[in-house]
PABA-17700 format. One record per residue (C-alpha): residue in one letter; x, y, z. Coordinates in pm, whole numbers, plus 32768, in hexadecimal, padded with zeros to 4 digits. Layout:
AXYZ ...
// end
This chain:
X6A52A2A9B7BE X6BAAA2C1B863 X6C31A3FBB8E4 X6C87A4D2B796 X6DDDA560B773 X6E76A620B645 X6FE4A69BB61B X7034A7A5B50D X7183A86FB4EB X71A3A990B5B6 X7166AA8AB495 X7112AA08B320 X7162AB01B209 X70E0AAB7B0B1 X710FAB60AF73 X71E2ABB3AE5F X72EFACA9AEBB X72C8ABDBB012 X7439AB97B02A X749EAD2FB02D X743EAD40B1E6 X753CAC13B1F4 X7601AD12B2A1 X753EADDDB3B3 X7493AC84B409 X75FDAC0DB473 X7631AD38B4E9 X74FAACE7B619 X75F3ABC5B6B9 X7739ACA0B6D2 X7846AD00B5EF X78D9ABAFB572 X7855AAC9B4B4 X78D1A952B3F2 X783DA907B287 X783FA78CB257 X7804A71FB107 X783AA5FFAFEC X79BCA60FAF3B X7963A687ADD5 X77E3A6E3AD65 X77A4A821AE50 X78FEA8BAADED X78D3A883AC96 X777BA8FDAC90 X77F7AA4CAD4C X7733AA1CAE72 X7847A9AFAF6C X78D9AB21AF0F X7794ABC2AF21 X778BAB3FB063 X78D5ABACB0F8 X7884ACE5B069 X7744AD21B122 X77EDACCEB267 X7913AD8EB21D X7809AECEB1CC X7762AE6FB322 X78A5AE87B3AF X78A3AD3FB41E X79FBAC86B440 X79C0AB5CB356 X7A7FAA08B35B X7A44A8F3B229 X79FEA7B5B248 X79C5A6FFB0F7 X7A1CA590B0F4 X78C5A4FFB11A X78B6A3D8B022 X7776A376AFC5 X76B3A262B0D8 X778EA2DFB1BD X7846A1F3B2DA X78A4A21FB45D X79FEA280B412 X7979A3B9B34F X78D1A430B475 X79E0A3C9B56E X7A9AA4B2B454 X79CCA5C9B435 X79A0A5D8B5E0 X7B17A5C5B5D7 X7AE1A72EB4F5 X79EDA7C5B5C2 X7AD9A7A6B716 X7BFBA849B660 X7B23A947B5D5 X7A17A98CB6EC X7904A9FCB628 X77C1AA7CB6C7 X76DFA9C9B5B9 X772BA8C5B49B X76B3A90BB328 X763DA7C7B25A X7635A83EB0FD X75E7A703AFFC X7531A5EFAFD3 X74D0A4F7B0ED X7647A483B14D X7689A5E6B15E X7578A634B256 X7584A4F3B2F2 X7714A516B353 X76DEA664B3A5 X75ADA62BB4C7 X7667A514B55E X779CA59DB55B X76F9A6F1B613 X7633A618B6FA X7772A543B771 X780EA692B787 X7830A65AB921 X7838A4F5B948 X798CA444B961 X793BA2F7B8DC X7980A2B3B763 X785AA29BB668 X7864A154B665 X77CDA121B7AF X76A9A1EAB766 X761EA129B634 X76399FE2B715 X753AA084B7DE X75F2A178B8EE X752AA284B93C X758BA3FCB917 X75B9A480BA7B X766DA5CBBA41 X75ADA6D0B951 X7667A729B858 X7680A84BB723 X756DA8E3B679 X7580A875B4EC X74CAA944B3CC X748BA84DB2C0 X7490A8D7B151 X7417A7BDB054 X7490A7A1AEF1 X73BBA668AE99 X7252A644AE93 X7243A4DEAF43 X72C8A489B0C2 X71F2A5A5B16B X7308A5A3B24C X72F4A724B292 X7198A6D7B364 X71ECA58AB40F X7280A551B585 X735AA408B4E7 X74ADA408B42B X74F9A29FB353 X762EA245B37B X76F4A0DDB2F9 X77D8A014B3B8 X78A69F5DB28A X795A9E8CB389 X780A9E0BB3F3 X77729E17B2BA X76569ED9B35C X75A7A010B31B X74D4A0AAB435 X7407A209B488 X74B3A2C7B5C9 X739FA36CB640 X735EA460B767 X7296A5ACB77D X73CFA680B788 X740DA627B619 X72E3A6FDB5B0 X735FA80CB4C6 X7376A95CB565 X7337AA03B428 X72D5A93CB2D7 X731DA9F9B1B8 X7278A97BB069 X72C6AA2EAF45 X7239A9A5AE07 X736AAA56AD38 X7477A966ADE7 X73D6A835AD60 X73D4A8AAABF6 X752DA819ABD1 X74DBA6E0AC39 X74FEA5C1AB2A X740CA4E5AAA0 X742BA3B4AB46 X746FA460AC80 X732BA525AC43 X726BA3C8ABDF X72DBA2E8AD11 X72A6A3FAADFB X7152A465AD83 X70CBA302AD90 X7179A2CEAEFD X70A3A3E8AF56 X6F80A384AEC8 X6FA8A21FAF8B X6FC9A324B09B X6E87A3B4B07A X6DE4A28AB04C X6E89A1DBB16E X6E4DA2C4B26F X6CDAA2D2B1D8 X6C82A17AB226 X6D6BA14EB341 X6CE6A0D3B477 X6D1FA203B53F X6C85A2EBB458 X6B9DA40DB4D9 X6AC9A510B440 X6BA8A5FDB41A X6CC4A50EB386 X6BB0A46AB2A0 X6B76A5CAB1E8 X6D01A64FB1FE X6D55A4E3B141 X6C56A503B062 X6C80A650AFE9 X6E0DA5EAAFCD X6D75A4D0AEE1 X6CB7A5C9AE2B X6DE2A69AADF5 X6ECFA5A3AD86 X6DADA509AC8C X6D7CA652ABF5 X6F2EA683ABEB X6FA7A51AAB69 X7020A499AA80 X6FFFA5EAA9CD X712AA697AABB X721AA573AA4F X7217A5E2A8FF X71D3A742A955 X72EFA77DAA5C X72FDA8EAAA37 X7195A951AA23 X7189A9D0AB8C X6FFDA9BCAB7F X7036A861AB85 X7147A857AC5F X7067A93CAD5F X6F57A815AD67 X7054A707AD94 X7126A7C0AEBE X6FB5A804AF72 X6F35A674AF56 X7094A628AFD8 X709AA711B10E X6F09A69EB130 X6F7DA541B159 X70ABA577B228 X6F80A612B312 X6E94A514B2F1 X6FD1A3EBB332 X7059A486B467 X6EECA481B500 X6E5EA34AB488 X6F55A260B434 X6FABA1BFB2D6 X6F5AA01DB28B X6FF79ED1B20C X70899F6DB0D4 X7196A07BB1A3 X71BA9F19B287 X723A9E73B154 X72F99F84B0BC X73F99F8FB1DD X74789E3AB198 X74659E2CB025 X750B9F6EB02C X76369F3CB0E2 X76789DBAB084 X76769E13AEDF X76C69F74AEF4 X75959FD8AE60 X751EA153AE61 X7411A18FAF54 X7302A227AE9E X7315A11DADA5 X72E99FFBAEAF X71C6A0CFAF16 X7125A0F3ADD1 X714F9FA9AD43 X70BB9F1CAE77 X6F7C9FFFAE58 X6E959F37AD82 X6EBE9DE9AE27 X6E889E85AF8E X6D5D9F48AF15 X6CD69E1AAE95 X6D0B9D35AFD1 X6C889E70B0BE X6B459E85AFC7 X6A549DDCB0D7 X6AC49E5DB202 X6A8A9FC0B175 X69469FE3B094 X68B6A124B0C3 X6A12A1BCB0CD X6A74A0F1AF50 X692DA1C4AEEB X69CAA2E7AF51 X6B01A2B5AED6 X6A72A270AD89 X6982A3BBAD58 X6AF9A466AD71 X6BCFA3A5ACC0 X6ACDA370ABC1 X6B11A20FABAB X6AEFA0A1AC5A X6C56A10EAD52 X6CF29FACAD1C X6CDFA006ABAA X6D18A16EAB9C X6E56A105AC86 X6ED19FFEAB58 X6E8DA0FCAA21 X6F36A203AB09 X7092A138AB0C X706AA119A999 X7016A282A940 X7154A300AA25 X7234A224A995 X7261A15CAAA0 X72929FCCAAB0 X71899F1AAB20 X727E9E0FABB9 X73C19DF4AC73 X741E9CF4AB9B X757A9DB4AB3C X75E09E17ACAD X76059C88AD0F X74CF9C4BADC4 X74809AD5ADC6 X73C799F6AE70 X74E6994BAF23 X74E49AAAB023 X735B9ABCB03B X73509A25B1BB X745A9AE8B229 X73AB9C10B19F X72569BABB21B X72EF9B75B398 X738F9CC4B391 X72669D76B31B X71599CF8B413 X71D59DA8B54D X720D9EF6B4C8 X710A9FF9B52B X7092A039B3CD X6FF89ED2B37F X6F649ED6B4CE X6E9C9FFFB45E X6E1D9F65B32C X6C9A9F3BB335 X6CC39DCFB2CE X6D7D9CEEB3D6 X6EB69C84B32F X6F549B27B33D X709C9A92B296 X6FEB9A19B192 X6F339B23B137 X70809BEFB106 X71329AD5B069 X6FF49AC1AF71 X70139C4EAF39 X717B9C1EAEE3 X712A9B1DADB6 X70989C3EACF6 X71D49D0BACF2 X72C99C1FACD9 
// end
């Protein structure tokens, strides 16, 4: 086996009630601080103000930054660094679902550098360190509050891409099961099946290891025992508990072991038909767990004692009993864009750690069952 390395944030802290040392964990970087978040669903919820609160009782001096929109683009981030070198905080606050967290690591980790965003998701690499960021998730789904990678889109480009670099670790992650009870439904479905594919992903990936093997299986386990139950049951935080740990398991087990062919796909899909993320993922699970079946037998057997099911089939009745489509029929996917799809999707680092080798054809045949 290759040399083993695992990345985790700096200081993980679980629990409902979670959210309350917001505060004196800012406090440990110095005495200002930027909250970066989405423009409507954390203020209405009361957590953007329950935030600034915290800081304020800190006595942190706390600048806002809420116009993250959701699959978030360069000129965000170009945006939100523009923020953080008026304000000069001493740590950046992602509060929200992925975008949130996404634009708010990025933007903290280009905190030094001069060049705009842009030239770090065509591959520049992050010279300068930059800000520490304390991530504070609202959705059950990205596991963005454990990874060392921040998607951002290029709409110009039409391209979606991970900026990625050790520095992006959260500082602090922050997982409160109580913020994610206002989540809605769908929100709650696509996001719990994105982390599922997640789990599973980073399970079969080619990189796995021991200890990424059990953390993605035990964030399969939790999500099994949390969906599709939590989409109906938003507020039943018992629920909510299992769904927030299987998402911050397989944020773990992704940033250590990599993710497969159906994240490679997602990026493209996503950003060419606008179609939410977690949905992409989903929808893609039970054709990808079928073509991966042979190149992962002993692991399908696992899979299967915990999800209680064959997974390519648990996968399909889980889209169904979430309320989720099985196709992408609606969004405009056709097979006129498959090949540019499939050409995008076979250099990105995800299909590369698929435990199947992955050829055009093989995406372009995966695509025919969604479209």
């Amino acid at each position: 086996m290759a040399l083993c390395e695992f990345r985790a944030p700096g200081k993980f802290l679980f629990g409902v009630g979670a959210l309350a040392a917001l505060g004196d964990e800012a406090r440990r970087f110095g005495r200002r601080a930027l909250l970066v978040t989405g423009r409507r669903a954390m203020a209405e919820a009361g957590a953007t103000d329950r935030c600034l609160s915290l800081l304020a009782d800190a006595g942190m001096d706390a600048a806002l930054f809420d116009l993250v929109e959701p699959e978030p683009g360069v000129a965000t981030v170009d945006s939100c660094r523009k923020t953080i070198r008026e304000h000069r905080p001493d740590v950046v606050i992602g509060l929200g679902g992925g975008s949130a967290l996404d634009v708010a690591k990025v933007a903290a980790g280009l905190a030094h550098e001069d060049e705009p965003t842009r030239a770090f998701h065509q591959g520049r690499k992050i010279d300068r360190r930059g800000l520490p960021n304390i991530a504070v998730p609202s959705t059950s789904g990205t596991g963005s509050e454990m990874t060392n990678n921040g998607v951002i889109s290029d709409r110009e480009r039409r391209f979606k891409a991970s900026i990625r670099d050790e520095s992006l670790i959260p500082a602090a992650a922050l997982v409160d099961p109580q913020v994610t009870v206002s989540c809605p439904p769908f929100v709650t479905a696509a996001s719990g099946v994105d982390a599922l594919a997640q789990a599973i992903e980073s399970y079969l990936s080619r990189f796995a290891t021991p200890i990424t093997e059990a953390i993605s299986l035990r964030a399969a386990e939790e999500l099994r025992a949390a969906l599709p139950d939590v989409v109906a049951r938003g507020r039943d935080l018992g629920l909510r508990t299992r769904a927030a740990w299987g998402s911050a398991l397989a944020g773990l087990g992704l940033s250590n072991a990599r993710l497969g062919v159906i994240h490679g796909i997602a990026h493209p899909v996503g950003v060419r038909f606008d179609v939410p993320h977690g949905l992409v993922c989903g929808v893609l699970l039970p054709a990808a767990l079928e073509f991966n079946r042979p190149a992962a037998t002993e692991k399908y057997e696992r899979l299967a004692r915990i999800l209680g099911d064959d997974p390519a089939a648990y996968a399909r009745r889980l889209l169904e009993a979430c309320g989720l489509p099985a196709r992408l029929t609606e969004y405009g996917l056709a097979p006129e864009a498959f090949e540019a799809i499939a050409e995008e999707s076979l250099p990105s680092g995800s299909t590369k750690a698929n435990p199947r080798p992955v050829t055009k054809d093989d995406i372009i045949a995966m695509l025919r069952t969604i479209a």
